[in-house]
N, C-alpha and C positions, 0 to 999 in steps of 0.2 A: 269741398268734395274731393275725397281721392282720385288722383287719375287711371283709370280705368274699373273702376264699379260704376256697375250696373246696375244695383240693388235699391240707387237711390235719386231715381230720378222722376218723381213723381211731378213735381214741379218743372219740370224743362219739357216745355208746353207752350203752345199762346193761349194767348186769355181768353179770345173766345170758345176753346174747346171748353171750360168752366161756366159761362153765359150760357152756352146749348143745353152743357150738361142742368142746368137749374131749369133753362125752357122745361127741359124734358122731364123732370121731376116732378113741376106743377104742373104738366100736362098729365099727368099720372100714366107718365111711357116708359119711364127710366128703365123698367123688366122686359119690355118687348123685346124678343129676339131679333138680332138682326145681322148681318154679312157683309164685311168689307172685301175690297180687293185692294193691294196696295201693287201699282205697276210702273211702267216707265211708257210714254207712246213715242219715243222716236232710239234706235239705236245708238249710242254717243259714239262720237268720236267720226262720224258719217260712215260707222263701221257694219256689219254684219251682225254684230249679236253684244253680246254683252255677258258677265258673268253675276250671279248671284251671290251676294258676302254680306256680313255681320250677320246671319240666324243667328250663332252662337251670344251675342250679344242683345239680340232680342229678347232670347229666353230667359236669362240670367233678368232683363229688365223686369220680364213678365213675374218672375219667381217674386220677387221680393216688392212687386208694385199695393203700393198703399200708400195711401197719405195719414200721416202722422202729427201728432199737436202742434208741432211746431209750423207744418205746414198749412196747416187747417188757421190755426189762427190768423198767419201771413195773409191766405185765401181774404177773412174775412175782414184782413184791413184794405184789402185792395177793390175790393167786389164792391160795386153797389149797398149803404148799409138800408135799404130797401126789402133787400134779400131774407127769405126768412131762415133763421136759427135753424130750423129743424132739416133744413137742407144741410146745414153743413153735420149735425147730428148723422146725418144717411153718406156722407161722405166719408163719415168715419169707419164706417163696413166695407166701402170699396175693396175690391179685389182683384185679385185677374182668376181666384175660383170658380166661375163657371165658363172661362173664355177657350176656345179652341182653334189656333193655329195650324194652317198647312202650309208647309215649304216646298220647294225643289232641295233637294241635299246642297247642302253650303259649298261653294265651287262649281257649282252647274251653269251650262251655257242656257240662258235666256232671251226672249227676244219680244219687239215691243207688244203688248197689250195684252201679252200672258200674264198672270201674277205671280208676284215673287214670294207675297203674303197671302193667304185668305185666313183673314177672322172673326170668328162666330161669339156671339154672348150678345151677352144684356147692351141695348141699344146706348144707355150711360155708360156704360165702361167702356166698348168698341168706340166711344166717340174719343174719350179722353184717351186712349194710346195712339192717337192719328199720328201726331206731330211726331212723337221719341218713336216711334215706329221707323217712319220715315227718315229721323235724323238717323238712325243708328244702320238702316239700311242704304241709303242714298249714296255717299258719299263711299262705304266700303265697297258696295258693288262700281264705282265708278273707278276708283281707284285698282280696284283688281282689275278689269279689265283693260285702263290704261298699264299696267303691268304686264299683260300675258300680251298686250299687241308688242309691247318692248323685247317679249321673250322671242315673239311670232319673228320678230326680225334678227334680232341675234342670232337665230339657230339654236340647237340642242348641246351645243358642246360650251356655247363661251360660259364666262360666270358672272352672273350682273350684281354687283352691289350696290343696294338701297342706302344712300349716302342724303336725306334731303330732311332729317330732321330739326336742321337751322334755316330751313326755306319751309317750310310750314306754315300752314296756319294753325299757328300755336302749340305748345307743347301735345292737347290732347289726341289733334290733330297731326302730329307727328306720329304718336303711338299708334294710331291707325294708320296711316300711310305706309311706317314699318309691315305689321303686322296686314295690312292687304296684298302689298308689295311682293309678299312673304307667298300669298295662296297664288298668288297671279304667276307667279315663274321664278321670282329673285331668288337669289340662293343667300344669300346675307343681309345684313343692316350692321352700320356703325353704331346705330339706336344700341344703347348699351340698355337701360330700363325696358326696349321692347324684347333684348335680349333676355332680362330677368321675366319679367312677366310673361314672353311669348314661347320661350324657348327657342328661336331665333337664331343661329348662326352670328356671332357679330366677328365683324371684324375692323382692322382698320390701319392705318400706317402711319404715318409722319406729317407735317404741314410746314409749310415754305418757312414759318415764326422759328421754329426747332431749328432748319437746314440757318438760317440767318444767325440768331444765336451767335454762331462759333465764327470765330474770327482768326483763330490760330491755333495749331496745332499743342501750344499750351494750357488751353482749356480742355485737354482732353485727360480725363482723371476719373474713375481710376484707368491708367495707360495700360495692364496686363490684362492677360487672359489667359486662365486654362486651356489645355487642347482637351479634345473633347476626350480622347483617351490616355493624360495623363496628367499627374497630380500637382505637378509646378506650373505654376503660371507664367506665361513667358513676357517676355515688354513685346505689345501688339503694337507700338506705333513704326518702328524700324522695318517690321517687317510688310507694312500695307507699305510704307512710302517704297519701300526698293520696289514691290509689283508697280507700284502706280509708274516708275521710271520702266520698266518693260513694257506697260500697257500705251506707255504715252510715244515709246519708240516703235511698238506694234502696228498703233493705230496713227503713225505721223502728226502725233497730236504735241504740239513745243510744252513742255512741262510746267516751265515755269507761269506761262499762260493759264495753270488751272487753280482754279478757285482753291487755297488750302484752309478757308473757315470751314466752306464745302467738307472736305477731306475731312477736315475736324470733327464735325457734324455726323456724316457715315462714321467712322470712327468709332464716335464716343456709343451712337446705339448701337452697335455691332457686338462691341462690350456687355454694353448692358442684357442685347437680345440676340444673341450670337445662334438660338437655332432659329430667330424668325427676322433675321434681318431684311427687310426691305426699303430700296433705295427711292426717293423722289429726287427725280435728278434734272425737273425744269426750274429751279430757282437762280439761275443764272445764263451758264450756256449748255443745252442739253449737250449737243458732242463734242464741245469745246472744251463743257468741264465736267458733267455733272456723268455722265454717261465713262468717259475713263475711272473720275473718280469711285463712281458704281462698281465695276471691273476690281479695282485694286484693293478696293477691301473685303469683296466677297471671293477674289482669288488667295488673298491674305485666310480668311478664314477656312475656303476649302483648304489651305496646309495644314491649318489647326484642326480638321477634320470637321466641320460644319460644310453647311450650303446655304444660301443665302435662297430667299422664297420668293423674292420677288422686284422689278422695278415699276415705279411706275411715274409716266409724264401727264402734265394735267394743265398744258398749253400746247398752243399752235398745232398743226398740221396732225392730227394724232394718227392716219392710216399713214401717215409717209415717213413719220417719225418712229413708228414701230417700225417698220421695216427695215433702217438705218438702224433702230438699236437691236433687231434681231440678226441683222449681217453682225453687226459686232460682237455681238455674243459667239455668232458662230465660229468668228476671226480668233477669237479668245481661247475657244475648245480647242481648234486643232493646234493653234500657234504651241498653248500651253498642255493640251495633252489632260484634258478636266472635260472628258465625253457628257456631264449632265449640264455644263455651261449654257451649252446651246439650245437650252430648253426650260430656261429661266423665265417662269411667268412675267408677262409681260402686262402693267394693267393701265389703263387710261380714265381723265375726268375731265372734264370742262365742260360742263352746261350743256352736255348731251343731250342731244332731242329725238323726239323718231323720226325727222328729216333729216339732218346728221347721222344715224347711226343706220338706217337707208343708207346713205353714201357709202360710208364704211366699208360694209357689206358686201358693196355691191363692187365696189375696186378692189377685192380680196385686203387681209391685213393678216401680220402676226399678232395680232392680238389678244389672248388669253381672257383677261378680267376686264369688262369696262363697270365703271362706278357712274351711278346716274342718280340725282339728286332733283333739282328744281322740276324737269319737267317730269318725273312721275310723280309725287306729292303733291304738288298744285296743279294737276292735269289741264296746263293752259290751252290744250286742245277747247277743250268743252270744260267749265269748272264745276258743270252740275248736270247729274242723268237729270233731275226736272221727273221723279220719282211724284205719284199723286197716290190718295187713299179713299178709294169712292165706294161709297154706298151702293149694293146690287140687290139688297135685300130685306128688310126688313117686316115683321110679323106675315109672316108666309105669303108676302106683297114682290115681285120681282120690281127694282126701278132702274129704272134708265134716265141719264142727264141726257137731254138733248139739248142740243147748240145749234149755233147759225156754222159753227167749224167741228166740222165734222170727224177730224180727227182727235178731238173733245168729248165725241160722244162714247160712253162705257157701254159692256158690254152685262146684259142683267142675267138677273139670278145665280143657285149655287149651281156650280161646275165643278167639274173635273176636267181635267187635262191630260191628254193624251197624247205621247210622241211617237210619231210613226216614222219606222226604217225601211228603208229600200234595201230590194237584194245584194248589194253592194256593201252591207253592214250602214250605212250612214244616214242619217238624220235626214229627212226631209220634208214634214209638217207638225208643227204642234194644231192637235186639231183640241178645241174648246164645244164640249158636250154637258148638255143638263146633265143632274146628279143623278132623275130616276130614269137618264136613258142607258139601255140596254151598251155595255161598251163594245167598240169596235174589235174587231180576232185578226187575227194575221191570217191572211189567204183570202180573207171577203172581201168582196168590195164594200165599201161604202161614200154616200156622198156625201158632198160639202159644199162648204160656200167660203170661198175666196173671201178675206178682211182687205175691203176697196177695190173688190173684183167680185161684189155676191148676187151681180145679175144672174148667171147663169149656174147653176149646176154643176159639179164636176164629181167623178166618182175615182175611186186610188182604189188599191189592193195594196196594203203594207205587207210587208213580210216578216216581220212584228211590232209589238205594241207595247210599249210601258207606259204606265201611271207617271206623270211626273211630280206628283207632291206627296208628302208624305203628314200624315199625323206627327208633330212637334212636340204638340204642348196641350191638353187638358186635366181639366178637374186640378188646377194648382198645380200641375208636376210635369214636370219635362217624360214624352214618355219612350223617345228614343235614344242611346247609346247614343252620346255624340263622339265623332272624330277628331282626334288630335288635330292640329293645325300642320301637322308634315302630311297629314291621310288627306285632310279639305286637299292642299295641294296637288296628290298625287289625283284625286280625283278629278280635278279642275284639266289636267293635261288627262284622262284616259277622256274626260265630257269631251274637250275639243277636239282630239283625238277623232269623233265620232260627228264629226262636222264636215260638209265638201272643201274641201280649199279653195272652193269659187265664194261660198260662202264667209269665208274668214280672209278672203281679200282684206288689206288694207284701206286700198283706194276704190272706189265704185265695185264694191261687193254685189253678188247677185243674192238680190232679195230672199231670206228666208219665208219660209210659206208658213202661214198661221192661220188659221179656218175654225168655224162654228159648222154645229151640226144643219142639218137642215128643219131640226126642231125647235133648237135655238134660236138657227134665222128665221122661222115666222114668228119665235116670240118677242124677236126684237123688230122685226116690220110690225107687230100688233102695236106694242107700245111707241113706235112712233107714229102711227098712226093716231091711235088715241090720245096723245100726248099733243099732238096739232091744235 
C-alpha cells in the first residue's frame, strides 16, 4: 500500500467486523438502516477539550471503499469455509453509496460524548467502517490536540517545529503526526514527504554527524565564495578566521581553545548555503567554541553581504543558554556595527516536553524557534483518545448499551448537536437534541439536563446557536468544499479562539458543559428502564 491512500483500505479491519457482517446477512438485516456514533468519553491529556482531525481522510476512505477480488478471495481463505459463497457474491456490491456522514468541520474543538462521526446506511456497511473509521480518526485528533496544547504554551509568536518523524510509530505514522502537528499550531515539519504530500512548511538544519565530520580547516573545498553583489569569488576561509580572532578577543574567549573541525564545518555550509546559513553550535562547547565559531562565519558573510538565519543549541540548559547566546549576539552588533546581528533567530531541541517547555516560558527566554519531536508524535502524555463506534440506532429502534459503568453508557438515537454562546462571544454548552426536536434560538430559554448532573433540570438562554456538524458525505460523493490544510488550521485557532481560558487550562481545566434535551433524557431514562 502507498503511504497515504486512502482509497484502499477495505481490509484494515478486524475480523469480527466480517463474522457480524455474515450474522447479519443470514439474518436477512444486512439493508436495515441504522446510525452510528463515533466519539471519545474522556478528554486526553486530563485536558479541557480536544480537537477533531483526519474527516479529510475519512472521506477519501469512504470514496473509494469496496472490496475487490483480491480481497474477497483473501476474505474467503481466512473465514470460516462454512460460510456460504453467495455472501461473499453480496460482498462484492459493497459500497459506502448509500451511507451518510456528519462531522464538526475538521479542526474543531470537541469534547467528551459529542460525536465526532455520525453514520447512517445499511446496518452491513456502518458495521464494516467501524474500525478504519476510528483508526483514521483516533489517533489524528489526538495528535492535533497534543499540538495546539504545545502551541497554548508557546504563545502566538514562537515558531514550533515538528522534528519526530524518526520517533514515530512508523513511517505511516509519522506522515500523520507531520500532517496533524501541522492543523494543531506547528508551523513546520522536517518530514520532507509530508512536505510533498501535505504542502507543509519543511524545514531543517545541520546534525552534530556534519558539525564532527570536519577536522581541519583543509577539508573545507570549495574554500571561495561570491559576495552576493559581485562577480569574483573571493578565498572565504582567510576571511571567517581573521573575524573569528576579533570575536574571540570580543568575547575573552583564548582562540586557540576553539574547535577548528568546528570552524571547518560552519565554513564549508556557509559555502555551500550562504543565504540560509544556520549554525548548531552544541557539538562540543557551546560558548567555548561553537557559539564564537557561529559569530565568525556569519560576520564573515555579513562582509560578503549575506545574513546568516539562524543558531541553534539542542543540549543542556536551553532558557539559560539562549540567553547567553543572545547577550552575545547583542555584543557582536554593537562591538562590530551589524544592527541585524542582534536579532538572529535563535532555535532550540532536545526532547522537549509540555513540562519543559512550561518552564521555559515561564522564566522568560530569547528564544525564537523551538523544534519538538518525541513528545508530540507519540503523545506519551495519553497514547490513545480511546475513540469508540457505537450503535444509537438502528431500523427506526433507538439503542442504548447500558453497563454496570456508567460512563460506558451511550447516548440513543439520531441527534443533532447544538453549541450554545454566551454573551461574552464564547462557548459554553454543547447541548445534544433528538432530530425531530424543534431547535433551540438564541434569546429563549431552554432546558436541559446536565451529562452526570441530569437529576435536576436547568434552563440557559444562549445568545446564539449553531449546528455543529455538518453533511460530509452522501449518495457516494463528498458533498462539501473541503479546506486546505492551511484553512483546517486557521480554523482550528479561530474554534479555540471561541473557548473560555478556564476551559483550555492545561492542568485541572473547568469542565466544559454538554447536556441532552429534556426529551432525550426521558428517552434515555425509558430505555434504561426497560432495558433492567
Amino acid at each position: 500500500m502507498e503511504l497515504g491512500r486512502r482509497d484502499s483500505l477495505a481490509l484494515l479491519t478486524d475480523l469480527y467486523q466480517f463474522t457480524m457482517a455474515y450474522a447479519y446477512w443470514r439474518a436477512g438485516r444486512q439493508r436495515e438502516p441504522a446510525e452510528f456514533e463515533l466519539f471519545f468519553r474522556r478528554c486526553p491529556f486530563q485536558g479541557g477539550f480536544a480537537l477533531s482531525a483526519g474527516l479529510g481522510e475519512c472521506l477519501a476512505f469512504l470514496r473509494g471503499f469496496r472490496l475487490r477480488e483480491p480481497e474477497i478471495e483473501y476474505l474467503q481463505s481466512v473465514l470460516p469455509s462454512t460460510m456460504e459463497t453467495a455472501f461473499f457474491d453480496y460482498l462484492r456490491t459493497v459500497d459506502a453509496s448509500e451511507i451518510t456522514v456528519s462531522s464538526a468541520p475538521e479542526g474543531s474543538i470537541v469534547f467528551a460524548t459529542v460525536p465526532l462521526l455520525q453514520v447512517k446506511g445499511p446496518l452491513l456497511v456502518v458495521q464494516l467502517l467501524e474500525t478504519t473509521l476510528l483508526s483514521l480518526v483516533s489517533y489524528a485528533s489526538l495528535v492535533a490536540t497534543n499540538a495546539a496544547r504545545f502551541r497554548m504554551l508557546a504563545g502566538p509568536d514562537k515558531k514550533l517545529l515538528e522534528l519526530g518523524l524518526r520517533r514515530a510509530q512508523g513511517p505511516d505514522g509519522g506522515l500523520s503526526a507531520s500532517k496533524y502537528s501541522y492543523i494543531g499550531g506547528f508551523d513546520w515539519t522536517s518530514n520532507v514527504l509530508a512536505g510533498k504530500l501535505y504542502g507543509i512548511p519543511v524545514r531543517g538544519t545541520v546534525a552534530h554527524s556534519y558539525i564532527m565530520s570536519f577536522t581541519s580547516l583543509a577539508e573545507v573545498q570549495p574554500q571561495t565564495l561570491k559576495p552576493l553583489d559581485g562577480d569574483e569569488p573571493v578565498d572565504f576561509l582567510p576571511i571567517a578566521e581573521s573575524w573569528l580572532r576579533q570575536v574571540c578577543q570580543t568575547l575573552q574567549v583564548p582562540y586557540d581553545r576553539v574547535n577548528h573541525g568546528e570552524l571547518a564545518a560552519f565554513m564549508s555550509y556557509a559555502i555551500a548555503f550562504p543565504h540560509n546559513f544556520y549554525g548548531l553550535v552544541d557539538t562540543y562547547s557551546v560558548m567555548g567554541s561553537g557559539v564564537p565559531n557561529f559569530c565568525a562565519v556569519a560576520l564573515a558573510l555579513n562582509q560578503l553581504g549575506y545574513r546568516a538565519v539562524g543558531i541553534r543549541v539542542d543540549s543542556g540548559d536551553l532558557g539559560k543558554q539562549a540567553r547567553e547566546i543572545r547577550q552575545v549576539l547583542r555584543t557582536c552588533s554593537a562591538n562590530f556595527q551589524v544592527p541585524w546581528f542582534a536579532t538572529i533567530p535563535i532555535a532550540v531541541s532536545n526532547d522537549v516536553s509540555e513540562r519543559s517547555l512550561e518552564e521555559l516560558m515561564q522564566e522568560g527566554n530569547e528564544i525564537d524557534v523551538i523544534g519538538i519531536g518525541t513528545n508530540v508524535v507519540t503523545c506519551p502524555l495519553q497514547p490513545s483518545l480511546g475513540c469508540v463506534y457505537k450503535l444509537v440506532k438502528v431500523n427506526g429502534c433507538s439503542k442504548l448499551k447500558l453497563t454496570e459503568d456508567e460512563e460506558k453508557m451511550t447516548i440513543p438515537g439520531s441527534k443533532v448537536v447544538y453549541r450554545l454562546y454566551a454573551a461574552t462571544g464564547l462557548a459554553f454548552m454543547d447541548l445534544m437534541a433528538l432530530e425531530e426536536e424543534p431547535p433551540p434560538r438564541a434569546g429563549q430559554e431552554v432546558a436541559v439536563r446536565l451529562l452526570g448532573r441530569s437529576e435536576v433540570a436547568r434552563r440557559v438562554t444562549p445568545t446564539a446557536v449553531e449546528i455543529l456538524h455538518r453533511i460530509y458525505f452522501k449518495d457516494g460523493q463528498v458533498c462539501q468544499a473541503l479546506p486546505s490544510l492551511l484553512e483546517i488550521k486557521s480554523h482550528t485557532q479561530a474554534s479555540l479562539s471561541m473557548l473560555s481560558p478556564a476551559h483550555k487550562r492545561l492542568q485541572d481545566p473547568e469542565p466544559y458543559q454538554v447536556a441532552v434535551t429534556e426529551k432525550l433524557h426521558f428517552l434515555l431514562s425509558n430505555l434504561r428502564r426497560s432495558s433492567r
